[in-house]
Gaussian input, Z-matrix of N, CA and C with variables (Angstrom, degrees):
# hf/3-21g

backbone

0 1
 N
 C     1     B1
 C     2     B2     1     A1
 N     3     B3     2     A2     1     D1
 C     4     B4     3     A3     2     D2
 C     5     B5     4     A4     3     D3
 N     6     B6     5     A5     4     D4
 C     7     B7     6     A6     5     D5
 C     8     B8     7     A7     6     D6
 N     9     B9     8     A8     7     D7
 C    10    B10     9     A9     8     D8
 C    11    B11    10    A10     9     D9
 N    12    B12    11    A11    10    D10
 C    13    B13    12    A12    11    D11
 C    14    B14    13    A13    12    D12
 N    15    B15    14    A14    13    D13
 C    16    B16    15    A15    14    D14
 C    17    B17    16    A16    15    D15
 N    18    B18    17    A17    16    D16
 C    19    B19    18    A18    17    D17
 C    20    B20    19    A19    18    D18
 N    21    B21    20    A20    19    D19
 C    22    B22    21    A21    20    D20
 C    23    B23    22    A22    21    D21
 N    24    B24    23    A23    22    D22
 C    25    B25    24    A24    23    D23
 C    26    B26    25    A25    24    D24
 N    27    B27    26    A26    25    D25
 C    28    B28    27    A27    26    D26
 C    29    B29    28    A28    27    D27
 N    30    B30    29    A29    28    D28
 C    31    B31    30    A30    29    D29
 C    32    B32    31    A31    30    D30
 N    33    B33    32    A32    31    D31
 C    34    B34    33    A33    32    D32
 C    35    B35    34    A34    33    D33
 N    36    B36    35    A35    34    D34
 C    37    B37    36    A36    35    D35
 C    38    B38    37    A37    36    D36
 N    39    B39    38    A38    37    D37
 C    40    B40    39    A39    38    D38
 C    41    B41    40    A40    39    D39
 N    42    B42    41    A41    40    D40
 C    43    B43    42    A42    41    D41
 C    44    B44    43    A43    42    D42
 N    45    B45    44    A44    43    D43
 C    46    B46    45    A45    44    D44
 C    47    B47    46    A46    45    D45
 N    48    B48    47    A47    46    D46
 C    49    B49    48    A48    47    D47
 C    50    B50    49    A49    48    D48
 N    51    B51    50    A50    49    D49
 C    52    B52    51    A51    50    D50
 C    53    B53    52    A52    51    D51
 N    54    B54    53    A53    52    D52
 C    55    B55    54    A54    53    D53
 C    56    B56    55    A55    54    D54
 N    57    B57    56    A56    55    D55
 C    58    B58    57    A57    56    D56
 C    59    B59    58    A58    57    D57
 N    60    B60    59    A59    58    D58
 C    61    B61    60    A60    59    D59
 C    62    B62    61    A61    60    D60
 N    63    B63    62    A62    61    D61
 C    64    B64    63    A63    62    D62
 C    65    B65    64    A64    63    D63
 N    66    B66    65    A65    64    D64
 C    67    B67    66    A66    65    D65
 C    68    B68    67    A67    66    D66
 N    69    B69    68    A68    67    D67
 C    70    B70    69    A69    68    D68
 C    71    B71    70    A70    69    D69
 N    72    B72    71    A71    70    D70
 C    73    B73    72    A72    71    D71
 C    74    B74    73    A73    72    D72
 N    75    B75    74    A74    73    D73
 C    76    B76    75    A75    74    D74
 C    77    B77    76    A76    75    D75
 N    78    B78    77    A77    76    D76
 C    79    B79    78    A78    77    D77
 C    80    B80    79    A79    78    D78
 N    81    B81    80    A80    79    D79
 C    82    B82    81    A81    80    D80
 C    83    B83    82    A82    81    D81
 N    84    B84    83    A83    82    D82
 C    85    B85    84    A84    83    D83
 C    86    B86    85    A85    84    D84
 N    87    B87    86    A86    85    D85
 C    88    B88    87    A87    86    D86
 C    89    B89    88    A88    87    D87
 N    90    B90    89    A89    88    D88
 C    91    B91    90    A90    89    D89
 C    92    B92    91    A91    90    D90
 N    93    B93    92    A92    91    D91
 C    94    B94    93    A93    92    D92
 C    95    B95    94    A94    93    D93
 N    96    B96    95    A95    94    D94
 C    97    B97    96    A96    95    D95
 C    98    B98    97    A97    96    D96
 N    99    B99    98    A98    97    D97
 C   100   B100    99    A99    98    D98
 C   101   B101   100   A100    99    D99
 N   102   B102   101   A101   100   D100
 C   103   B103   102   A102   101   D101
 C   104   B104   103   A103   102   D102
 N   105   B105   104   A104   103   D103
 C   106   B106   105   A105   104   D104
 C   107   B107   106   A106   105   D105
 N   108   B108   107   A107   106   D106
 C   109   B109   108   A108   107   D107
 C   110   B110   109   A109   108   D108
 N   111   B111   110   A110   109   D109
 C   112   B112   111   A111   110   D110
 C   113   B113   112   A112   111   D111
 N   114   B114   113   A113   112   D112
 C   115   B115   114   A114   113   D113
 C   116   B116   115   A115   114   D114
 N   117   B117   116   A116   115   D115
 C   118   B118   117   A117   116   D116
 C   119   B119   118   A118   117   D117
 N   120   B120   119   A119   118   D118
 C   121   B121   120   A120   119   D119
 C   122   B122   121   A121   120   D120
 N   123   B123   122   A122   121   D121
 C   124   B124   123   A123   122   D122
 C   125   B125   124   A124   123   D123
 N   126   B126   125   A125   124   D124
 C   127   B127   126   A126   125   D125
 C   128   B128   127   A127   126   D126
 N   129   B129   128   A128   127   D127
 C   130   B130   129   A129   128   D128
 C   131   B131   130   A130   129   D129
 N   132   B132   131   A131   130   D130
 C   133   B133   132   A132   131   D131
 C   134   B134   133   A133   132   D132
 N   135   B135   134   A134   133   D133
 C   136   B136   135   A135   134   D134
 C   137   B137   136   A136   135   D135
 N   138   B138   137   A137   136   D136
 C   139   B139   138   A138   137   D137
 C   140   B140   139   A139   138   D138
 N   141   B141   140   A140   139   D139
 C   142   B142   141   A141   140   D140
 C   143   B143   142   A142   141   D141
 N   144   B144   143   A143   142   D142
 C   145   B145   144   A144   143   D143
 C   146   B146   145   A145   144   D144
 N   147   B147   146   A146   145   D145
 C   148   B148   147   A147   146   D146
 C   149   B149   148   A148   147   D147
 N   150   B150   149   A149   148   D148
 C   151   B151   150   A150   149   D149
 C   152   B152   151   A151   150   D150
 N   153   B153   152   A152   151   D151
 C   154   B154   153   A153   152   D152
 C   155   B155   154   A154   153   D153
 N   156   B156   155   A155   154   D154
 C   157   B157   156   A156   155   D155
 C   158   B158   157   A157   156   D156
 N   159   B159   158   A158   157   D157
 C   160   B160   159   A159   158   D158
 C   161   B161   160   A160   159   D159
 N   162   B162   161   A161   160   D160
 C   163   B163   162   A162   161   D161
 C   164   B164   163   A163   162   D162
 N   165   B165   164   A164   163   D163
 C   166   B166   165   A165   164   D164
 C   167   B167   166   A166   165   D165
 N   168   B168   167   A167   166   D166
 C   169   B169   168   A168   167   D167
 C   170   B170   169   A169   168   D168
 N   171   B171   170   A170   169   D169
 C   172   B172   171   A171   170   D170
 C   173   B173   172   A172   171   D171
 N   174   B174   173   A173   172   D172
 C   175   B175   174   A174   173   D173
 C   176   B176   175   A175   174   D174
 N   177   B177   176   A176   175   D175
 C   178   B178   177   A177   176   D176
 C   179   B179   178   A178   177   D177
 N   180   B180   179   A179   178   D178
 C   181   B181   180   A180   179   D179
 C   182   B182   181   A181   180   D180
 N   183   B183   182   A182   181   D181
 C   184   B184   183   A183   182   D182
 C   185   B185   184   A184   183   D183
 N   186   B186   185   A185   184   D184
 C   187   B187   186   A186   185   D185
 C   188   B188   187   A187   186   D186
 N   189   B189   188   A188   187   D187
 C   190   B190   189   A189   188   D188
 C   191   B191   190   A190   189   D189
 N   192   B192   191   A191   190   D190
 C   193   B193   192   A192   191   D191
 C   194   B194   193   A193   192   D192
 N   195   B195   194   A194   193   D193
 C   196   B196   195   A195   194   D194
 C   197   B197   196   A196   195   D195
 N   198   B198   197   A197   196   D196
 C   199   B199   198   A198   197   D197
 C   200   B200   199   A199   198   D198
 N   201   B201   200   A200   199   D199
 C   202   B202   201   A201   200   D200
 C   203   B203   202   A202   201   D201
 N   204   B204   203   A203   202   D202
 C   205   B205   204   A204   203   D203
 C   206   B206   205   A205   204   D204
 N   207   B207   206   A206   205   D205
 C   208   B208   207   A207   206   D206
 C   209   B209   208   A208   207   D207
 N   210   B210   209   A209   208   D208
 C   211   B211   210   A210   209   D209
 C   212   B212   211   A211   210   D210
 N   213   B213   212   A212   211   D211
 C   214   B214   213   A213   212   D212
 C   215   B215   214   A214   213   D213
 N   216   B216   215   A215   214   D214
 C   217   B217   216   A216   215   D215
 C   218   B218   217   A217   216   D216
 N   219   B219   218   A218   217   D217
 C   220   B220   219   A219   218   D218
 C   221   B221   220   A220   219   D219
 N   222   B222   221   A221   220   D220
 C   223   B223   222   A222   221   D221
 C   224   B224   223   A223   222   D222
 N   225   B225   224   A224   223   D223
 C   226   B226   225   A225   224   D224
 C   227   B227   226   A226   225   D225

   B1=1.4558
   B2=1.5273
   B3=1.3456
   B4=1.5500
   B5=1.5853
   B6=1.1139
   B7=1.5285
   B8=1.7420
   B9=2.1465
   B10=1.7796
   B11=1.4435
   B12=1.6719
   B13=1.1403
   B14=1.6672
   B15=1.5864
   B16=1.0692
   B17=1.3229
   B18=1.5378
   B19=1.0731
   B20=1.2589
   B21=1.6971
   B22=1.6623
   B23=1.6160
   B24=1.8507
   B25=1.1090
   B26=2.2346
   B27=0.8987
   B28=1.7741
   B29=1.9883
   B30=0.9283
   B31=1.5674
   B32=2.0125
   B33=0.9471
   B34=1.5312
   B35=1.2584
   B36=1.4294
   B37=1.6705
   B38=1.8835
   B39=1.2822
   B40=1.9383
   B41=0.9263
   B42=1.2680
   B43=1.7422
   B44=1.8467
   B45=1.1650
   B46=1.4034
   B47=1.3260
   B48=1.2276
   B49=1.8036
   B50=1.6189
   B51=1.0759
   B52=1.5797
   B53=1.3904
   B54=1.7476
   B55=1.7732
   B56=1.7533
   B57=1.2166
   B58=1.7629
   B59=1.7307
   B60=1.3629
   B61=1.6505
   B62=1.3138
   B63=1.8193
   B64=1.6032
   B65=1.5396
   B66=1.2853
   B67=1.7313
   B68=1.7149
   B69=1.1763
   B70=1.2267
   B71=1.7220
   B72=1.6769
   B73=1.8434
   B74=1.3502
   B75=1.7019
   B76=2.0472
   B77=1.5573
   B78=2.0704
   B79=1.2167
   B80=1.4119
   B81=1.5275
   B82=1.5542
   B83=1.5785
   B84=1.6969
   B85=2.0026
   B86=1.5216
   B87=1.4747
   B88=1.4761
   B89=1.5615
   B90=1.2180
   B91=1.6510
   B92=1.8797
   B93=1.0815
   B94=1.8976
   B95=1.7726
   B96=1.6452
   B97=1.1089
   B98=1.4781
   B99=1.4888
   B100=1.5364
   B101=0.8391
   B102=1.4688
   B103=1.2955
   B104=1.6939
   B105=1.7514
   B106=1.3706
   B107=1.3946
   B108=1.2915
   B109=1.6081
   B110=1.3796
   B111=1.4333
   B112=1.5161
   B113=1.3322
   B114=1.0220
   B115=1.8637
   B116=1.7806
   B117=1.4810
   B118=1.2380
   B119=1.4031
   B120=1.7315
   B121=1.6781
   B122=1.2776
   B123=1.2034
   B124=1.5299
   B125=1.9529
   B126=1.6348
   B127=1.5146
   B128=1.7509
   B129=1.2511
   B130=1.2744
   B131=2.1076
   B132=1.8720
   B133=1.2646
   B134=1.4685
   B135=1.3629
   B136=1.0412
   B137=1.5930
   B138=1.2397
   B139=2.0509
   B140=1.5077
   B141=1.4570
   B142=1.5622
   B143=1.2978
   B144=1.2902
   B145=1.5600
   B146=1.4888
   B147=1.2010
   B148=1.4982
   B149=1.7136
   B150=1.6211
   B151=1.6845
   B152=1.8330
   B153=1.1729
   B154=1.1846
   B155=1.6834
   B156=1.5745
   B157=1.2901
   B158=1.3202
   B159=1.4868
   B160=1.3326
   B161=1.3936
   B162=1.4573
   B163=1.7013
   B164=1.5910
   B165=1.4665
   B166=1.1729
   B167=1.4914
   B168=1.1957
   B169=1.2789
   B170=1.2461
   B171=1.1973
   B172=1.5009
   B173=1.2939
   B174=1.3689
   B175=1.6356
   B176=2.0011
   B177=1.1000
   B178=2.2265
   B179=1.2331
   B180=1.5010
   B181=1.8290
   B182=1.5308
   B183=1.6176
   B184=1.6489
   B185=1.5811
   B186=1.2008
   B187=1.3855
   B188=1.3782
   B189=1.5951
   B190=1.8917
   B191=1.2691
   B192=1.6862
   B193=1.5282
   B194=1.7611
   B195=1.3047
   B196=1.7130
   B197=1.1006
   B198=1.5850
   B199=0.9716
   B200=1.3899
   B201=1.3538
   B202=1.3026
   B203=1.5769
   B204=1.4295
   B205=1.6338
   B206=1.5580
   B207=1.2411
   B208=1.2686
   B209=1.4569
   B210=1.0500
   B211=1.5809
   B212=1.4621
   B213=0.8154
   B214=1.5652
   B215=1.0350
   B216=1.1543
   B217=1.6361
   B218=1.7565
   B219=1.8429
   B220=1.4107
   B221=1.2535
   B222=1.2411
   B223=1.1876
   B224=1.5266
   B225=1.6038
   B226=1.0127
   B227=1.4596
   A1=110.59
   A2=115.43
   A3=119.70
   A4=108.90
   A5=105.97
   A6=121.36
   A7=107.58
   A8=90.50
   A9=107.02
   A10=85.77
   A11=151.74
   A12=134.29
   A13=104.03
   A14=148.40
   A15=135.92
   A16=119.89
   A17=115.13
   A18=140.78
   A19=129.29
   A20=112.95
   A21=126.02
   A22=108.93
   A23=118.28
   A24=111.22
   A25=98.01
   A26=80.89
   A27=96.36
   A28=90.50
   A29=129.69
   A30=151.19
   A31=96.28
   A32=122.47
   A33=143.20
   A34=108.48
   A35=98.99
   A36=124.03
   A37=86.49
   A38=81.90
   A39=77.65
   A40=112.94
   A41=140.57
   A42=134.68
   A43=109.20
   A44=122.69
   A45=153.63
   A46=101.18
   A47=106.61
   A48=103.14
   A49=109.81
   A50=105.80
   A51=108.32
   A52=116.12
   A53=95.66
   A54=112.78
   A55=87.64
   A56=119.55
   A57=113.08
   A58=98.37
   A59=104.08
   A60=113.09
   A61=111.92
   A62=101.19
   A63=116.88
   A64=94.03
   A65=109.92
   A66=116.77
   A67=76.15
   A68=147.52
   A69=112.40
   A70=137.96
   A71=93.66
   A72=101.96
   A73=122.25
   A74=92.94
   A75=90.44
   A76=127.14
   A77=95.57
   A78=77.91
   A79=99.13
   A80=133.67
   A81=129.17
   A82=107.18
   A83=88.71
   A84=89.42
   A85=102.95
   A86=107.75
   A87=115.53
   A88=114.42
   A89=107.34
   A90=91.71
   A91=112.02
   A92=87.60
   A93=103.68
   A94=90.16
   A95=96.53
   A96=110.70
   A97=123.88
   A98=139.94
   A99=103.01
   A100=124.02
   A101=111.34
   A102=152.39
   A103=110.31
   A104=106.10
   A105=96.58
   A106=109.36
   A107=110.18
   A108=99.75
   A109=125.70
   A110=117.35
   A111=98.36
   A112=93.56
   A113=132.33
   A114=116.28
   A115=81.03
   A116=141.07
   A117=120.68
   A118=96.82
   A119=124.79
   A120=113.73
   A121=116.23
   A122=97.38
   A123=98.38
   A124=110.35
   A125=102.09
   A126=94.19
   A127=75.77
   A128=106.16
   A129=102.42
   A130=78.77
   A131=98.74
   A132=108.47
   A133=107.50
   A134=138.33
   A135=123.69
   A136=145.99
   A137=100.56
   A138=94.40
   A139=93.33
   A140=105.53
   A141=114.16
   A142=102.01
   A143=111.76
   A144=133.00
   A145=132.81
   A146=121.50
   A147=136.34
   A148=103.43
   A149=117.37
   A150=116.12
   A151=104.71
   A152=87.94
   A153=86.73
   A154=141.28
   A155=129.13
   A156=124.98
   A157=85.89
   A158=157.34
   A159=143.74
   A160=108.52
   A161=105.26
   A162=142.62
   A163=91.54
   A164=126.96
   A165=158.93
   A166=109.11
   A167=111.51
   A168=145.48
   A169=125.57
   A170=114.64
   A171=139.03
   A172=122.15
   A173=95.59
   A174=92.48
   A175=121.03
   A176=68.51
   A177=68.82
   A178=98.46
   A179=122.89
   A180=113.96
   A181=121.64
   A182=87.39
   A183=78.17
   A184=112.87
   A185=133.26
   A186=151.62
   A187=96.24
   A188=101.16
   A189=108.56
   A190=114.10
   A191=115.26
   A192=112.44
   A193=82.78
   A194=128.48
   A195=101.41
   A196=130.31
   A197=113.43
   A198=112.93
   A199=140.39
   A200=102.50
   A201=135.30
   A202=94.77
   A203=89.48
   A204=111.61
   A205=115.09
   A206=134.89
   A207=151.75
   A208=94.26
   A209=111.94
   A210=119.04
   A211=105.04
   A212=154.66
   A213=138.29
   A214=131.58
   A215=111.03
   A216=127.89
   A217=115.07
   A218=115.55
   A219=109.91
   A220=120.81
   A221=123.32
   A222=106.06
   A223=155.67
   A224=97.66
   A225=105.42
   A226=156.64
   D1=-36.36
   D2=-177.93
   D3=-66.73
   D4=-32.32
   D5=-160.19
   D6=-65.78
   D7=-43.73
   D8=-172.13
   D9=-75.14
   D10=-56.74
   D11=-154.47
   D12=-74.10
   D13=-19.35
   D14=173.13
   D15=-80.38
   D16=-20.93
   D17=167.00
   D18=-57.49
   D19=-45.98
   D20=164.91
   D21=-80.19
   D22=-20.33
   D23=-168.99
   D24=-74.15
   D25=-26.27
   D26=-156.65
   D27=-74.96
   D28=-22.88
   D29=-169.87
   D30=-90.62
   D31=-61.78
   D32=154.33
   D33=-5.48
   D34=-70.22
   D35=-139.53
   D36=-85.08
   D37=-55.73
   D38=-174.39
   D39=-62.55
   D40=-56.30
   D41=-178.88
   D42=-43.07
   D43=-31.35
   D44=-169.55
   D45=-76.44
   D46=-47.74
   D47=-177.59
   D48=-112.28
   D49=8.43
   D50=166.60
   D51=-86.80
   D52=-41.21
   D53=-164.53
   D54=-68.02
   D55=-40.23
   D56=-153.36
   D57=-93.72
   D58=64.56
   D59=142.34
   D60=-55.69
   D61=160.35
   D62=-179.23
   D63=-70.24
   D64=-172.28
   D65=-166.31
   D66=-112.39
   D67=-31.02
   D68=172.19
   D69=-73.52
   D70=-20.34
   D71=155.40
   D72=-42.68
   D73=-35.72
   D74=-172.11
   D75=-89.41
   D76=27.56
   D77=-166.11
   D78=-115.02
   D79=147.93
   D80=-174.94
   D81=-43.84
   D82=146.30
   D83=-176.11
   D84=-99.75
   D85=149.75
   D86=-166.49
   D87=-37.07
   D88=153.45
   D89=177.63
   D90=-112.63
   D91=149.85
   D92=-161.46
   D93=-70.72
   D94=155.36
   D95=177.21
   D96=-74.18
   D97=147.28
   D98=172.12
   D99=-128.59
   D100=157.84
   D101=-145.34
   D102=-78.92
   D103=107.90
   D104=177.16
   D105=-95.80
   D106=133.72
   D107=159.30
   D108=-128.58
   D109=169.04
   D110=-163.52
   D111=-99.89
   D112=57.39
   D113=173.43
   D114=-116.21
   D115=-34.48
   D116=-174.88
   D117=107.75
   D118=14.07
   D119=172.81
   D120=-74.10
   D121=149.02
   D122=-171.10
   D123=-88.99
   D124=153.10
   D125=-155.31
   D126=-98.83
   D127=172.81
   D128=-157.24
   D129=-153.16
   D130=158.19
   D131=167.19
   D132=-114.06
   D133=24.81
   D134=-177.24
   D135=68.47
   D136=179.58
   D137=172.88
   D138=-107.61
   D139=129.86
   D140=155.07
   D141=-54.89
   D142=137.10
   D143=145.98
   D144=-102.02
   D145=105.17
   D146=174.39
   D147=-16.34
   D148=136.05
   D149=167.43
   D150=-70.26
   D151=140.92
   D152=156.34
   D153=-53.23
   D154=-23.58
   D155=179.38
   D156=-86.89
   D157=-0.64
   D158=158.33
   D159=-49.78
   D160=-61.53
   D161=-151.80
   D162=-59.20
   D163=-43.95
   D164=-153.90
   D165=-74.88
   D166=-59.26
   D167=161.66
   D168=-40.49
   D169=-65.04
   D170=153.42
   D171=-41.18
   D172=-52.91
   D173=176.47
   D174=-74.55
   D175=-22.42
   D176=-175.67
   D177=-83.52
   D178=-30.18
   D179=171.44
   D180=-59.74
   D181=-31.50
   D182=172.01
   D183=-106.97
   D184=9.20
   D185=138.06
   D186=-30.10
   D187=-86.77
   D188=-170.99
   D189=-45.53
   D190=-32.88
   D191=-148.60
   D192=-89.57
   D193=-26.19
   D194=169.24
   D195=-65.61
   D196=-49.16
   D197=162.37
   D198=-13.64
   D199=-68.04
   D200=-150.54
   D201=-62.56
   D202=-55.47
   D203=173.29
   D204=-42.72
   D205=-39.95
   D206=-130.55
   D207=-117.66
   D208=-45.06
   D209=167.59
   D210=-83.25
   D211=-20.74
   D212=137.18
   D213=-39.01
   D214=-67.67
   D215=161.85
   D216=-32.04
   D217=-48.79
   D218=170.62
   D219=-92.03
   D220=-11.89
   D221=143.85
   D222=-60.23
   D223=-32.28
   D224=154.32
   D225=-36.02

């Protein structure tokens, strides 16, 4: 039991200090000029990629949620 509460505390702390970026991290980064070329490629915006304190997030929910599970299961 000590182990699951240092365990969620330690899960806490990081999501906590991931989420609390400076206020200038959150601000959009300049945007690049674009690029003509004559072959006719197409300029493209890409795949969004998830932030990391999401990614972070996600993972300790489903961290806990095995757990949690797992300790059900032996208790049982």
């Amino acid at each position: 039991m000590r182990s699951f509460n240092i365990f969620h505390a330690l899960i806490v702390i990081t999501a906590l200090g991931i989420a609390a970026q400076p206020v200038h991290a959150l601000k959009p980064p300049p945007k690049d000029p674009p690029v003509s070329s004559s072959s006719g490629g197409s300029s493209g915006g890409g795949t969004p990629v998830p932030e990391p304190s999401s990614l972070v997030l996600f993972g300790a929910g489903a961290a806990a949620f095995m757990m949690a599970k797992r300790r059900r299961k032996n208790d049982a």
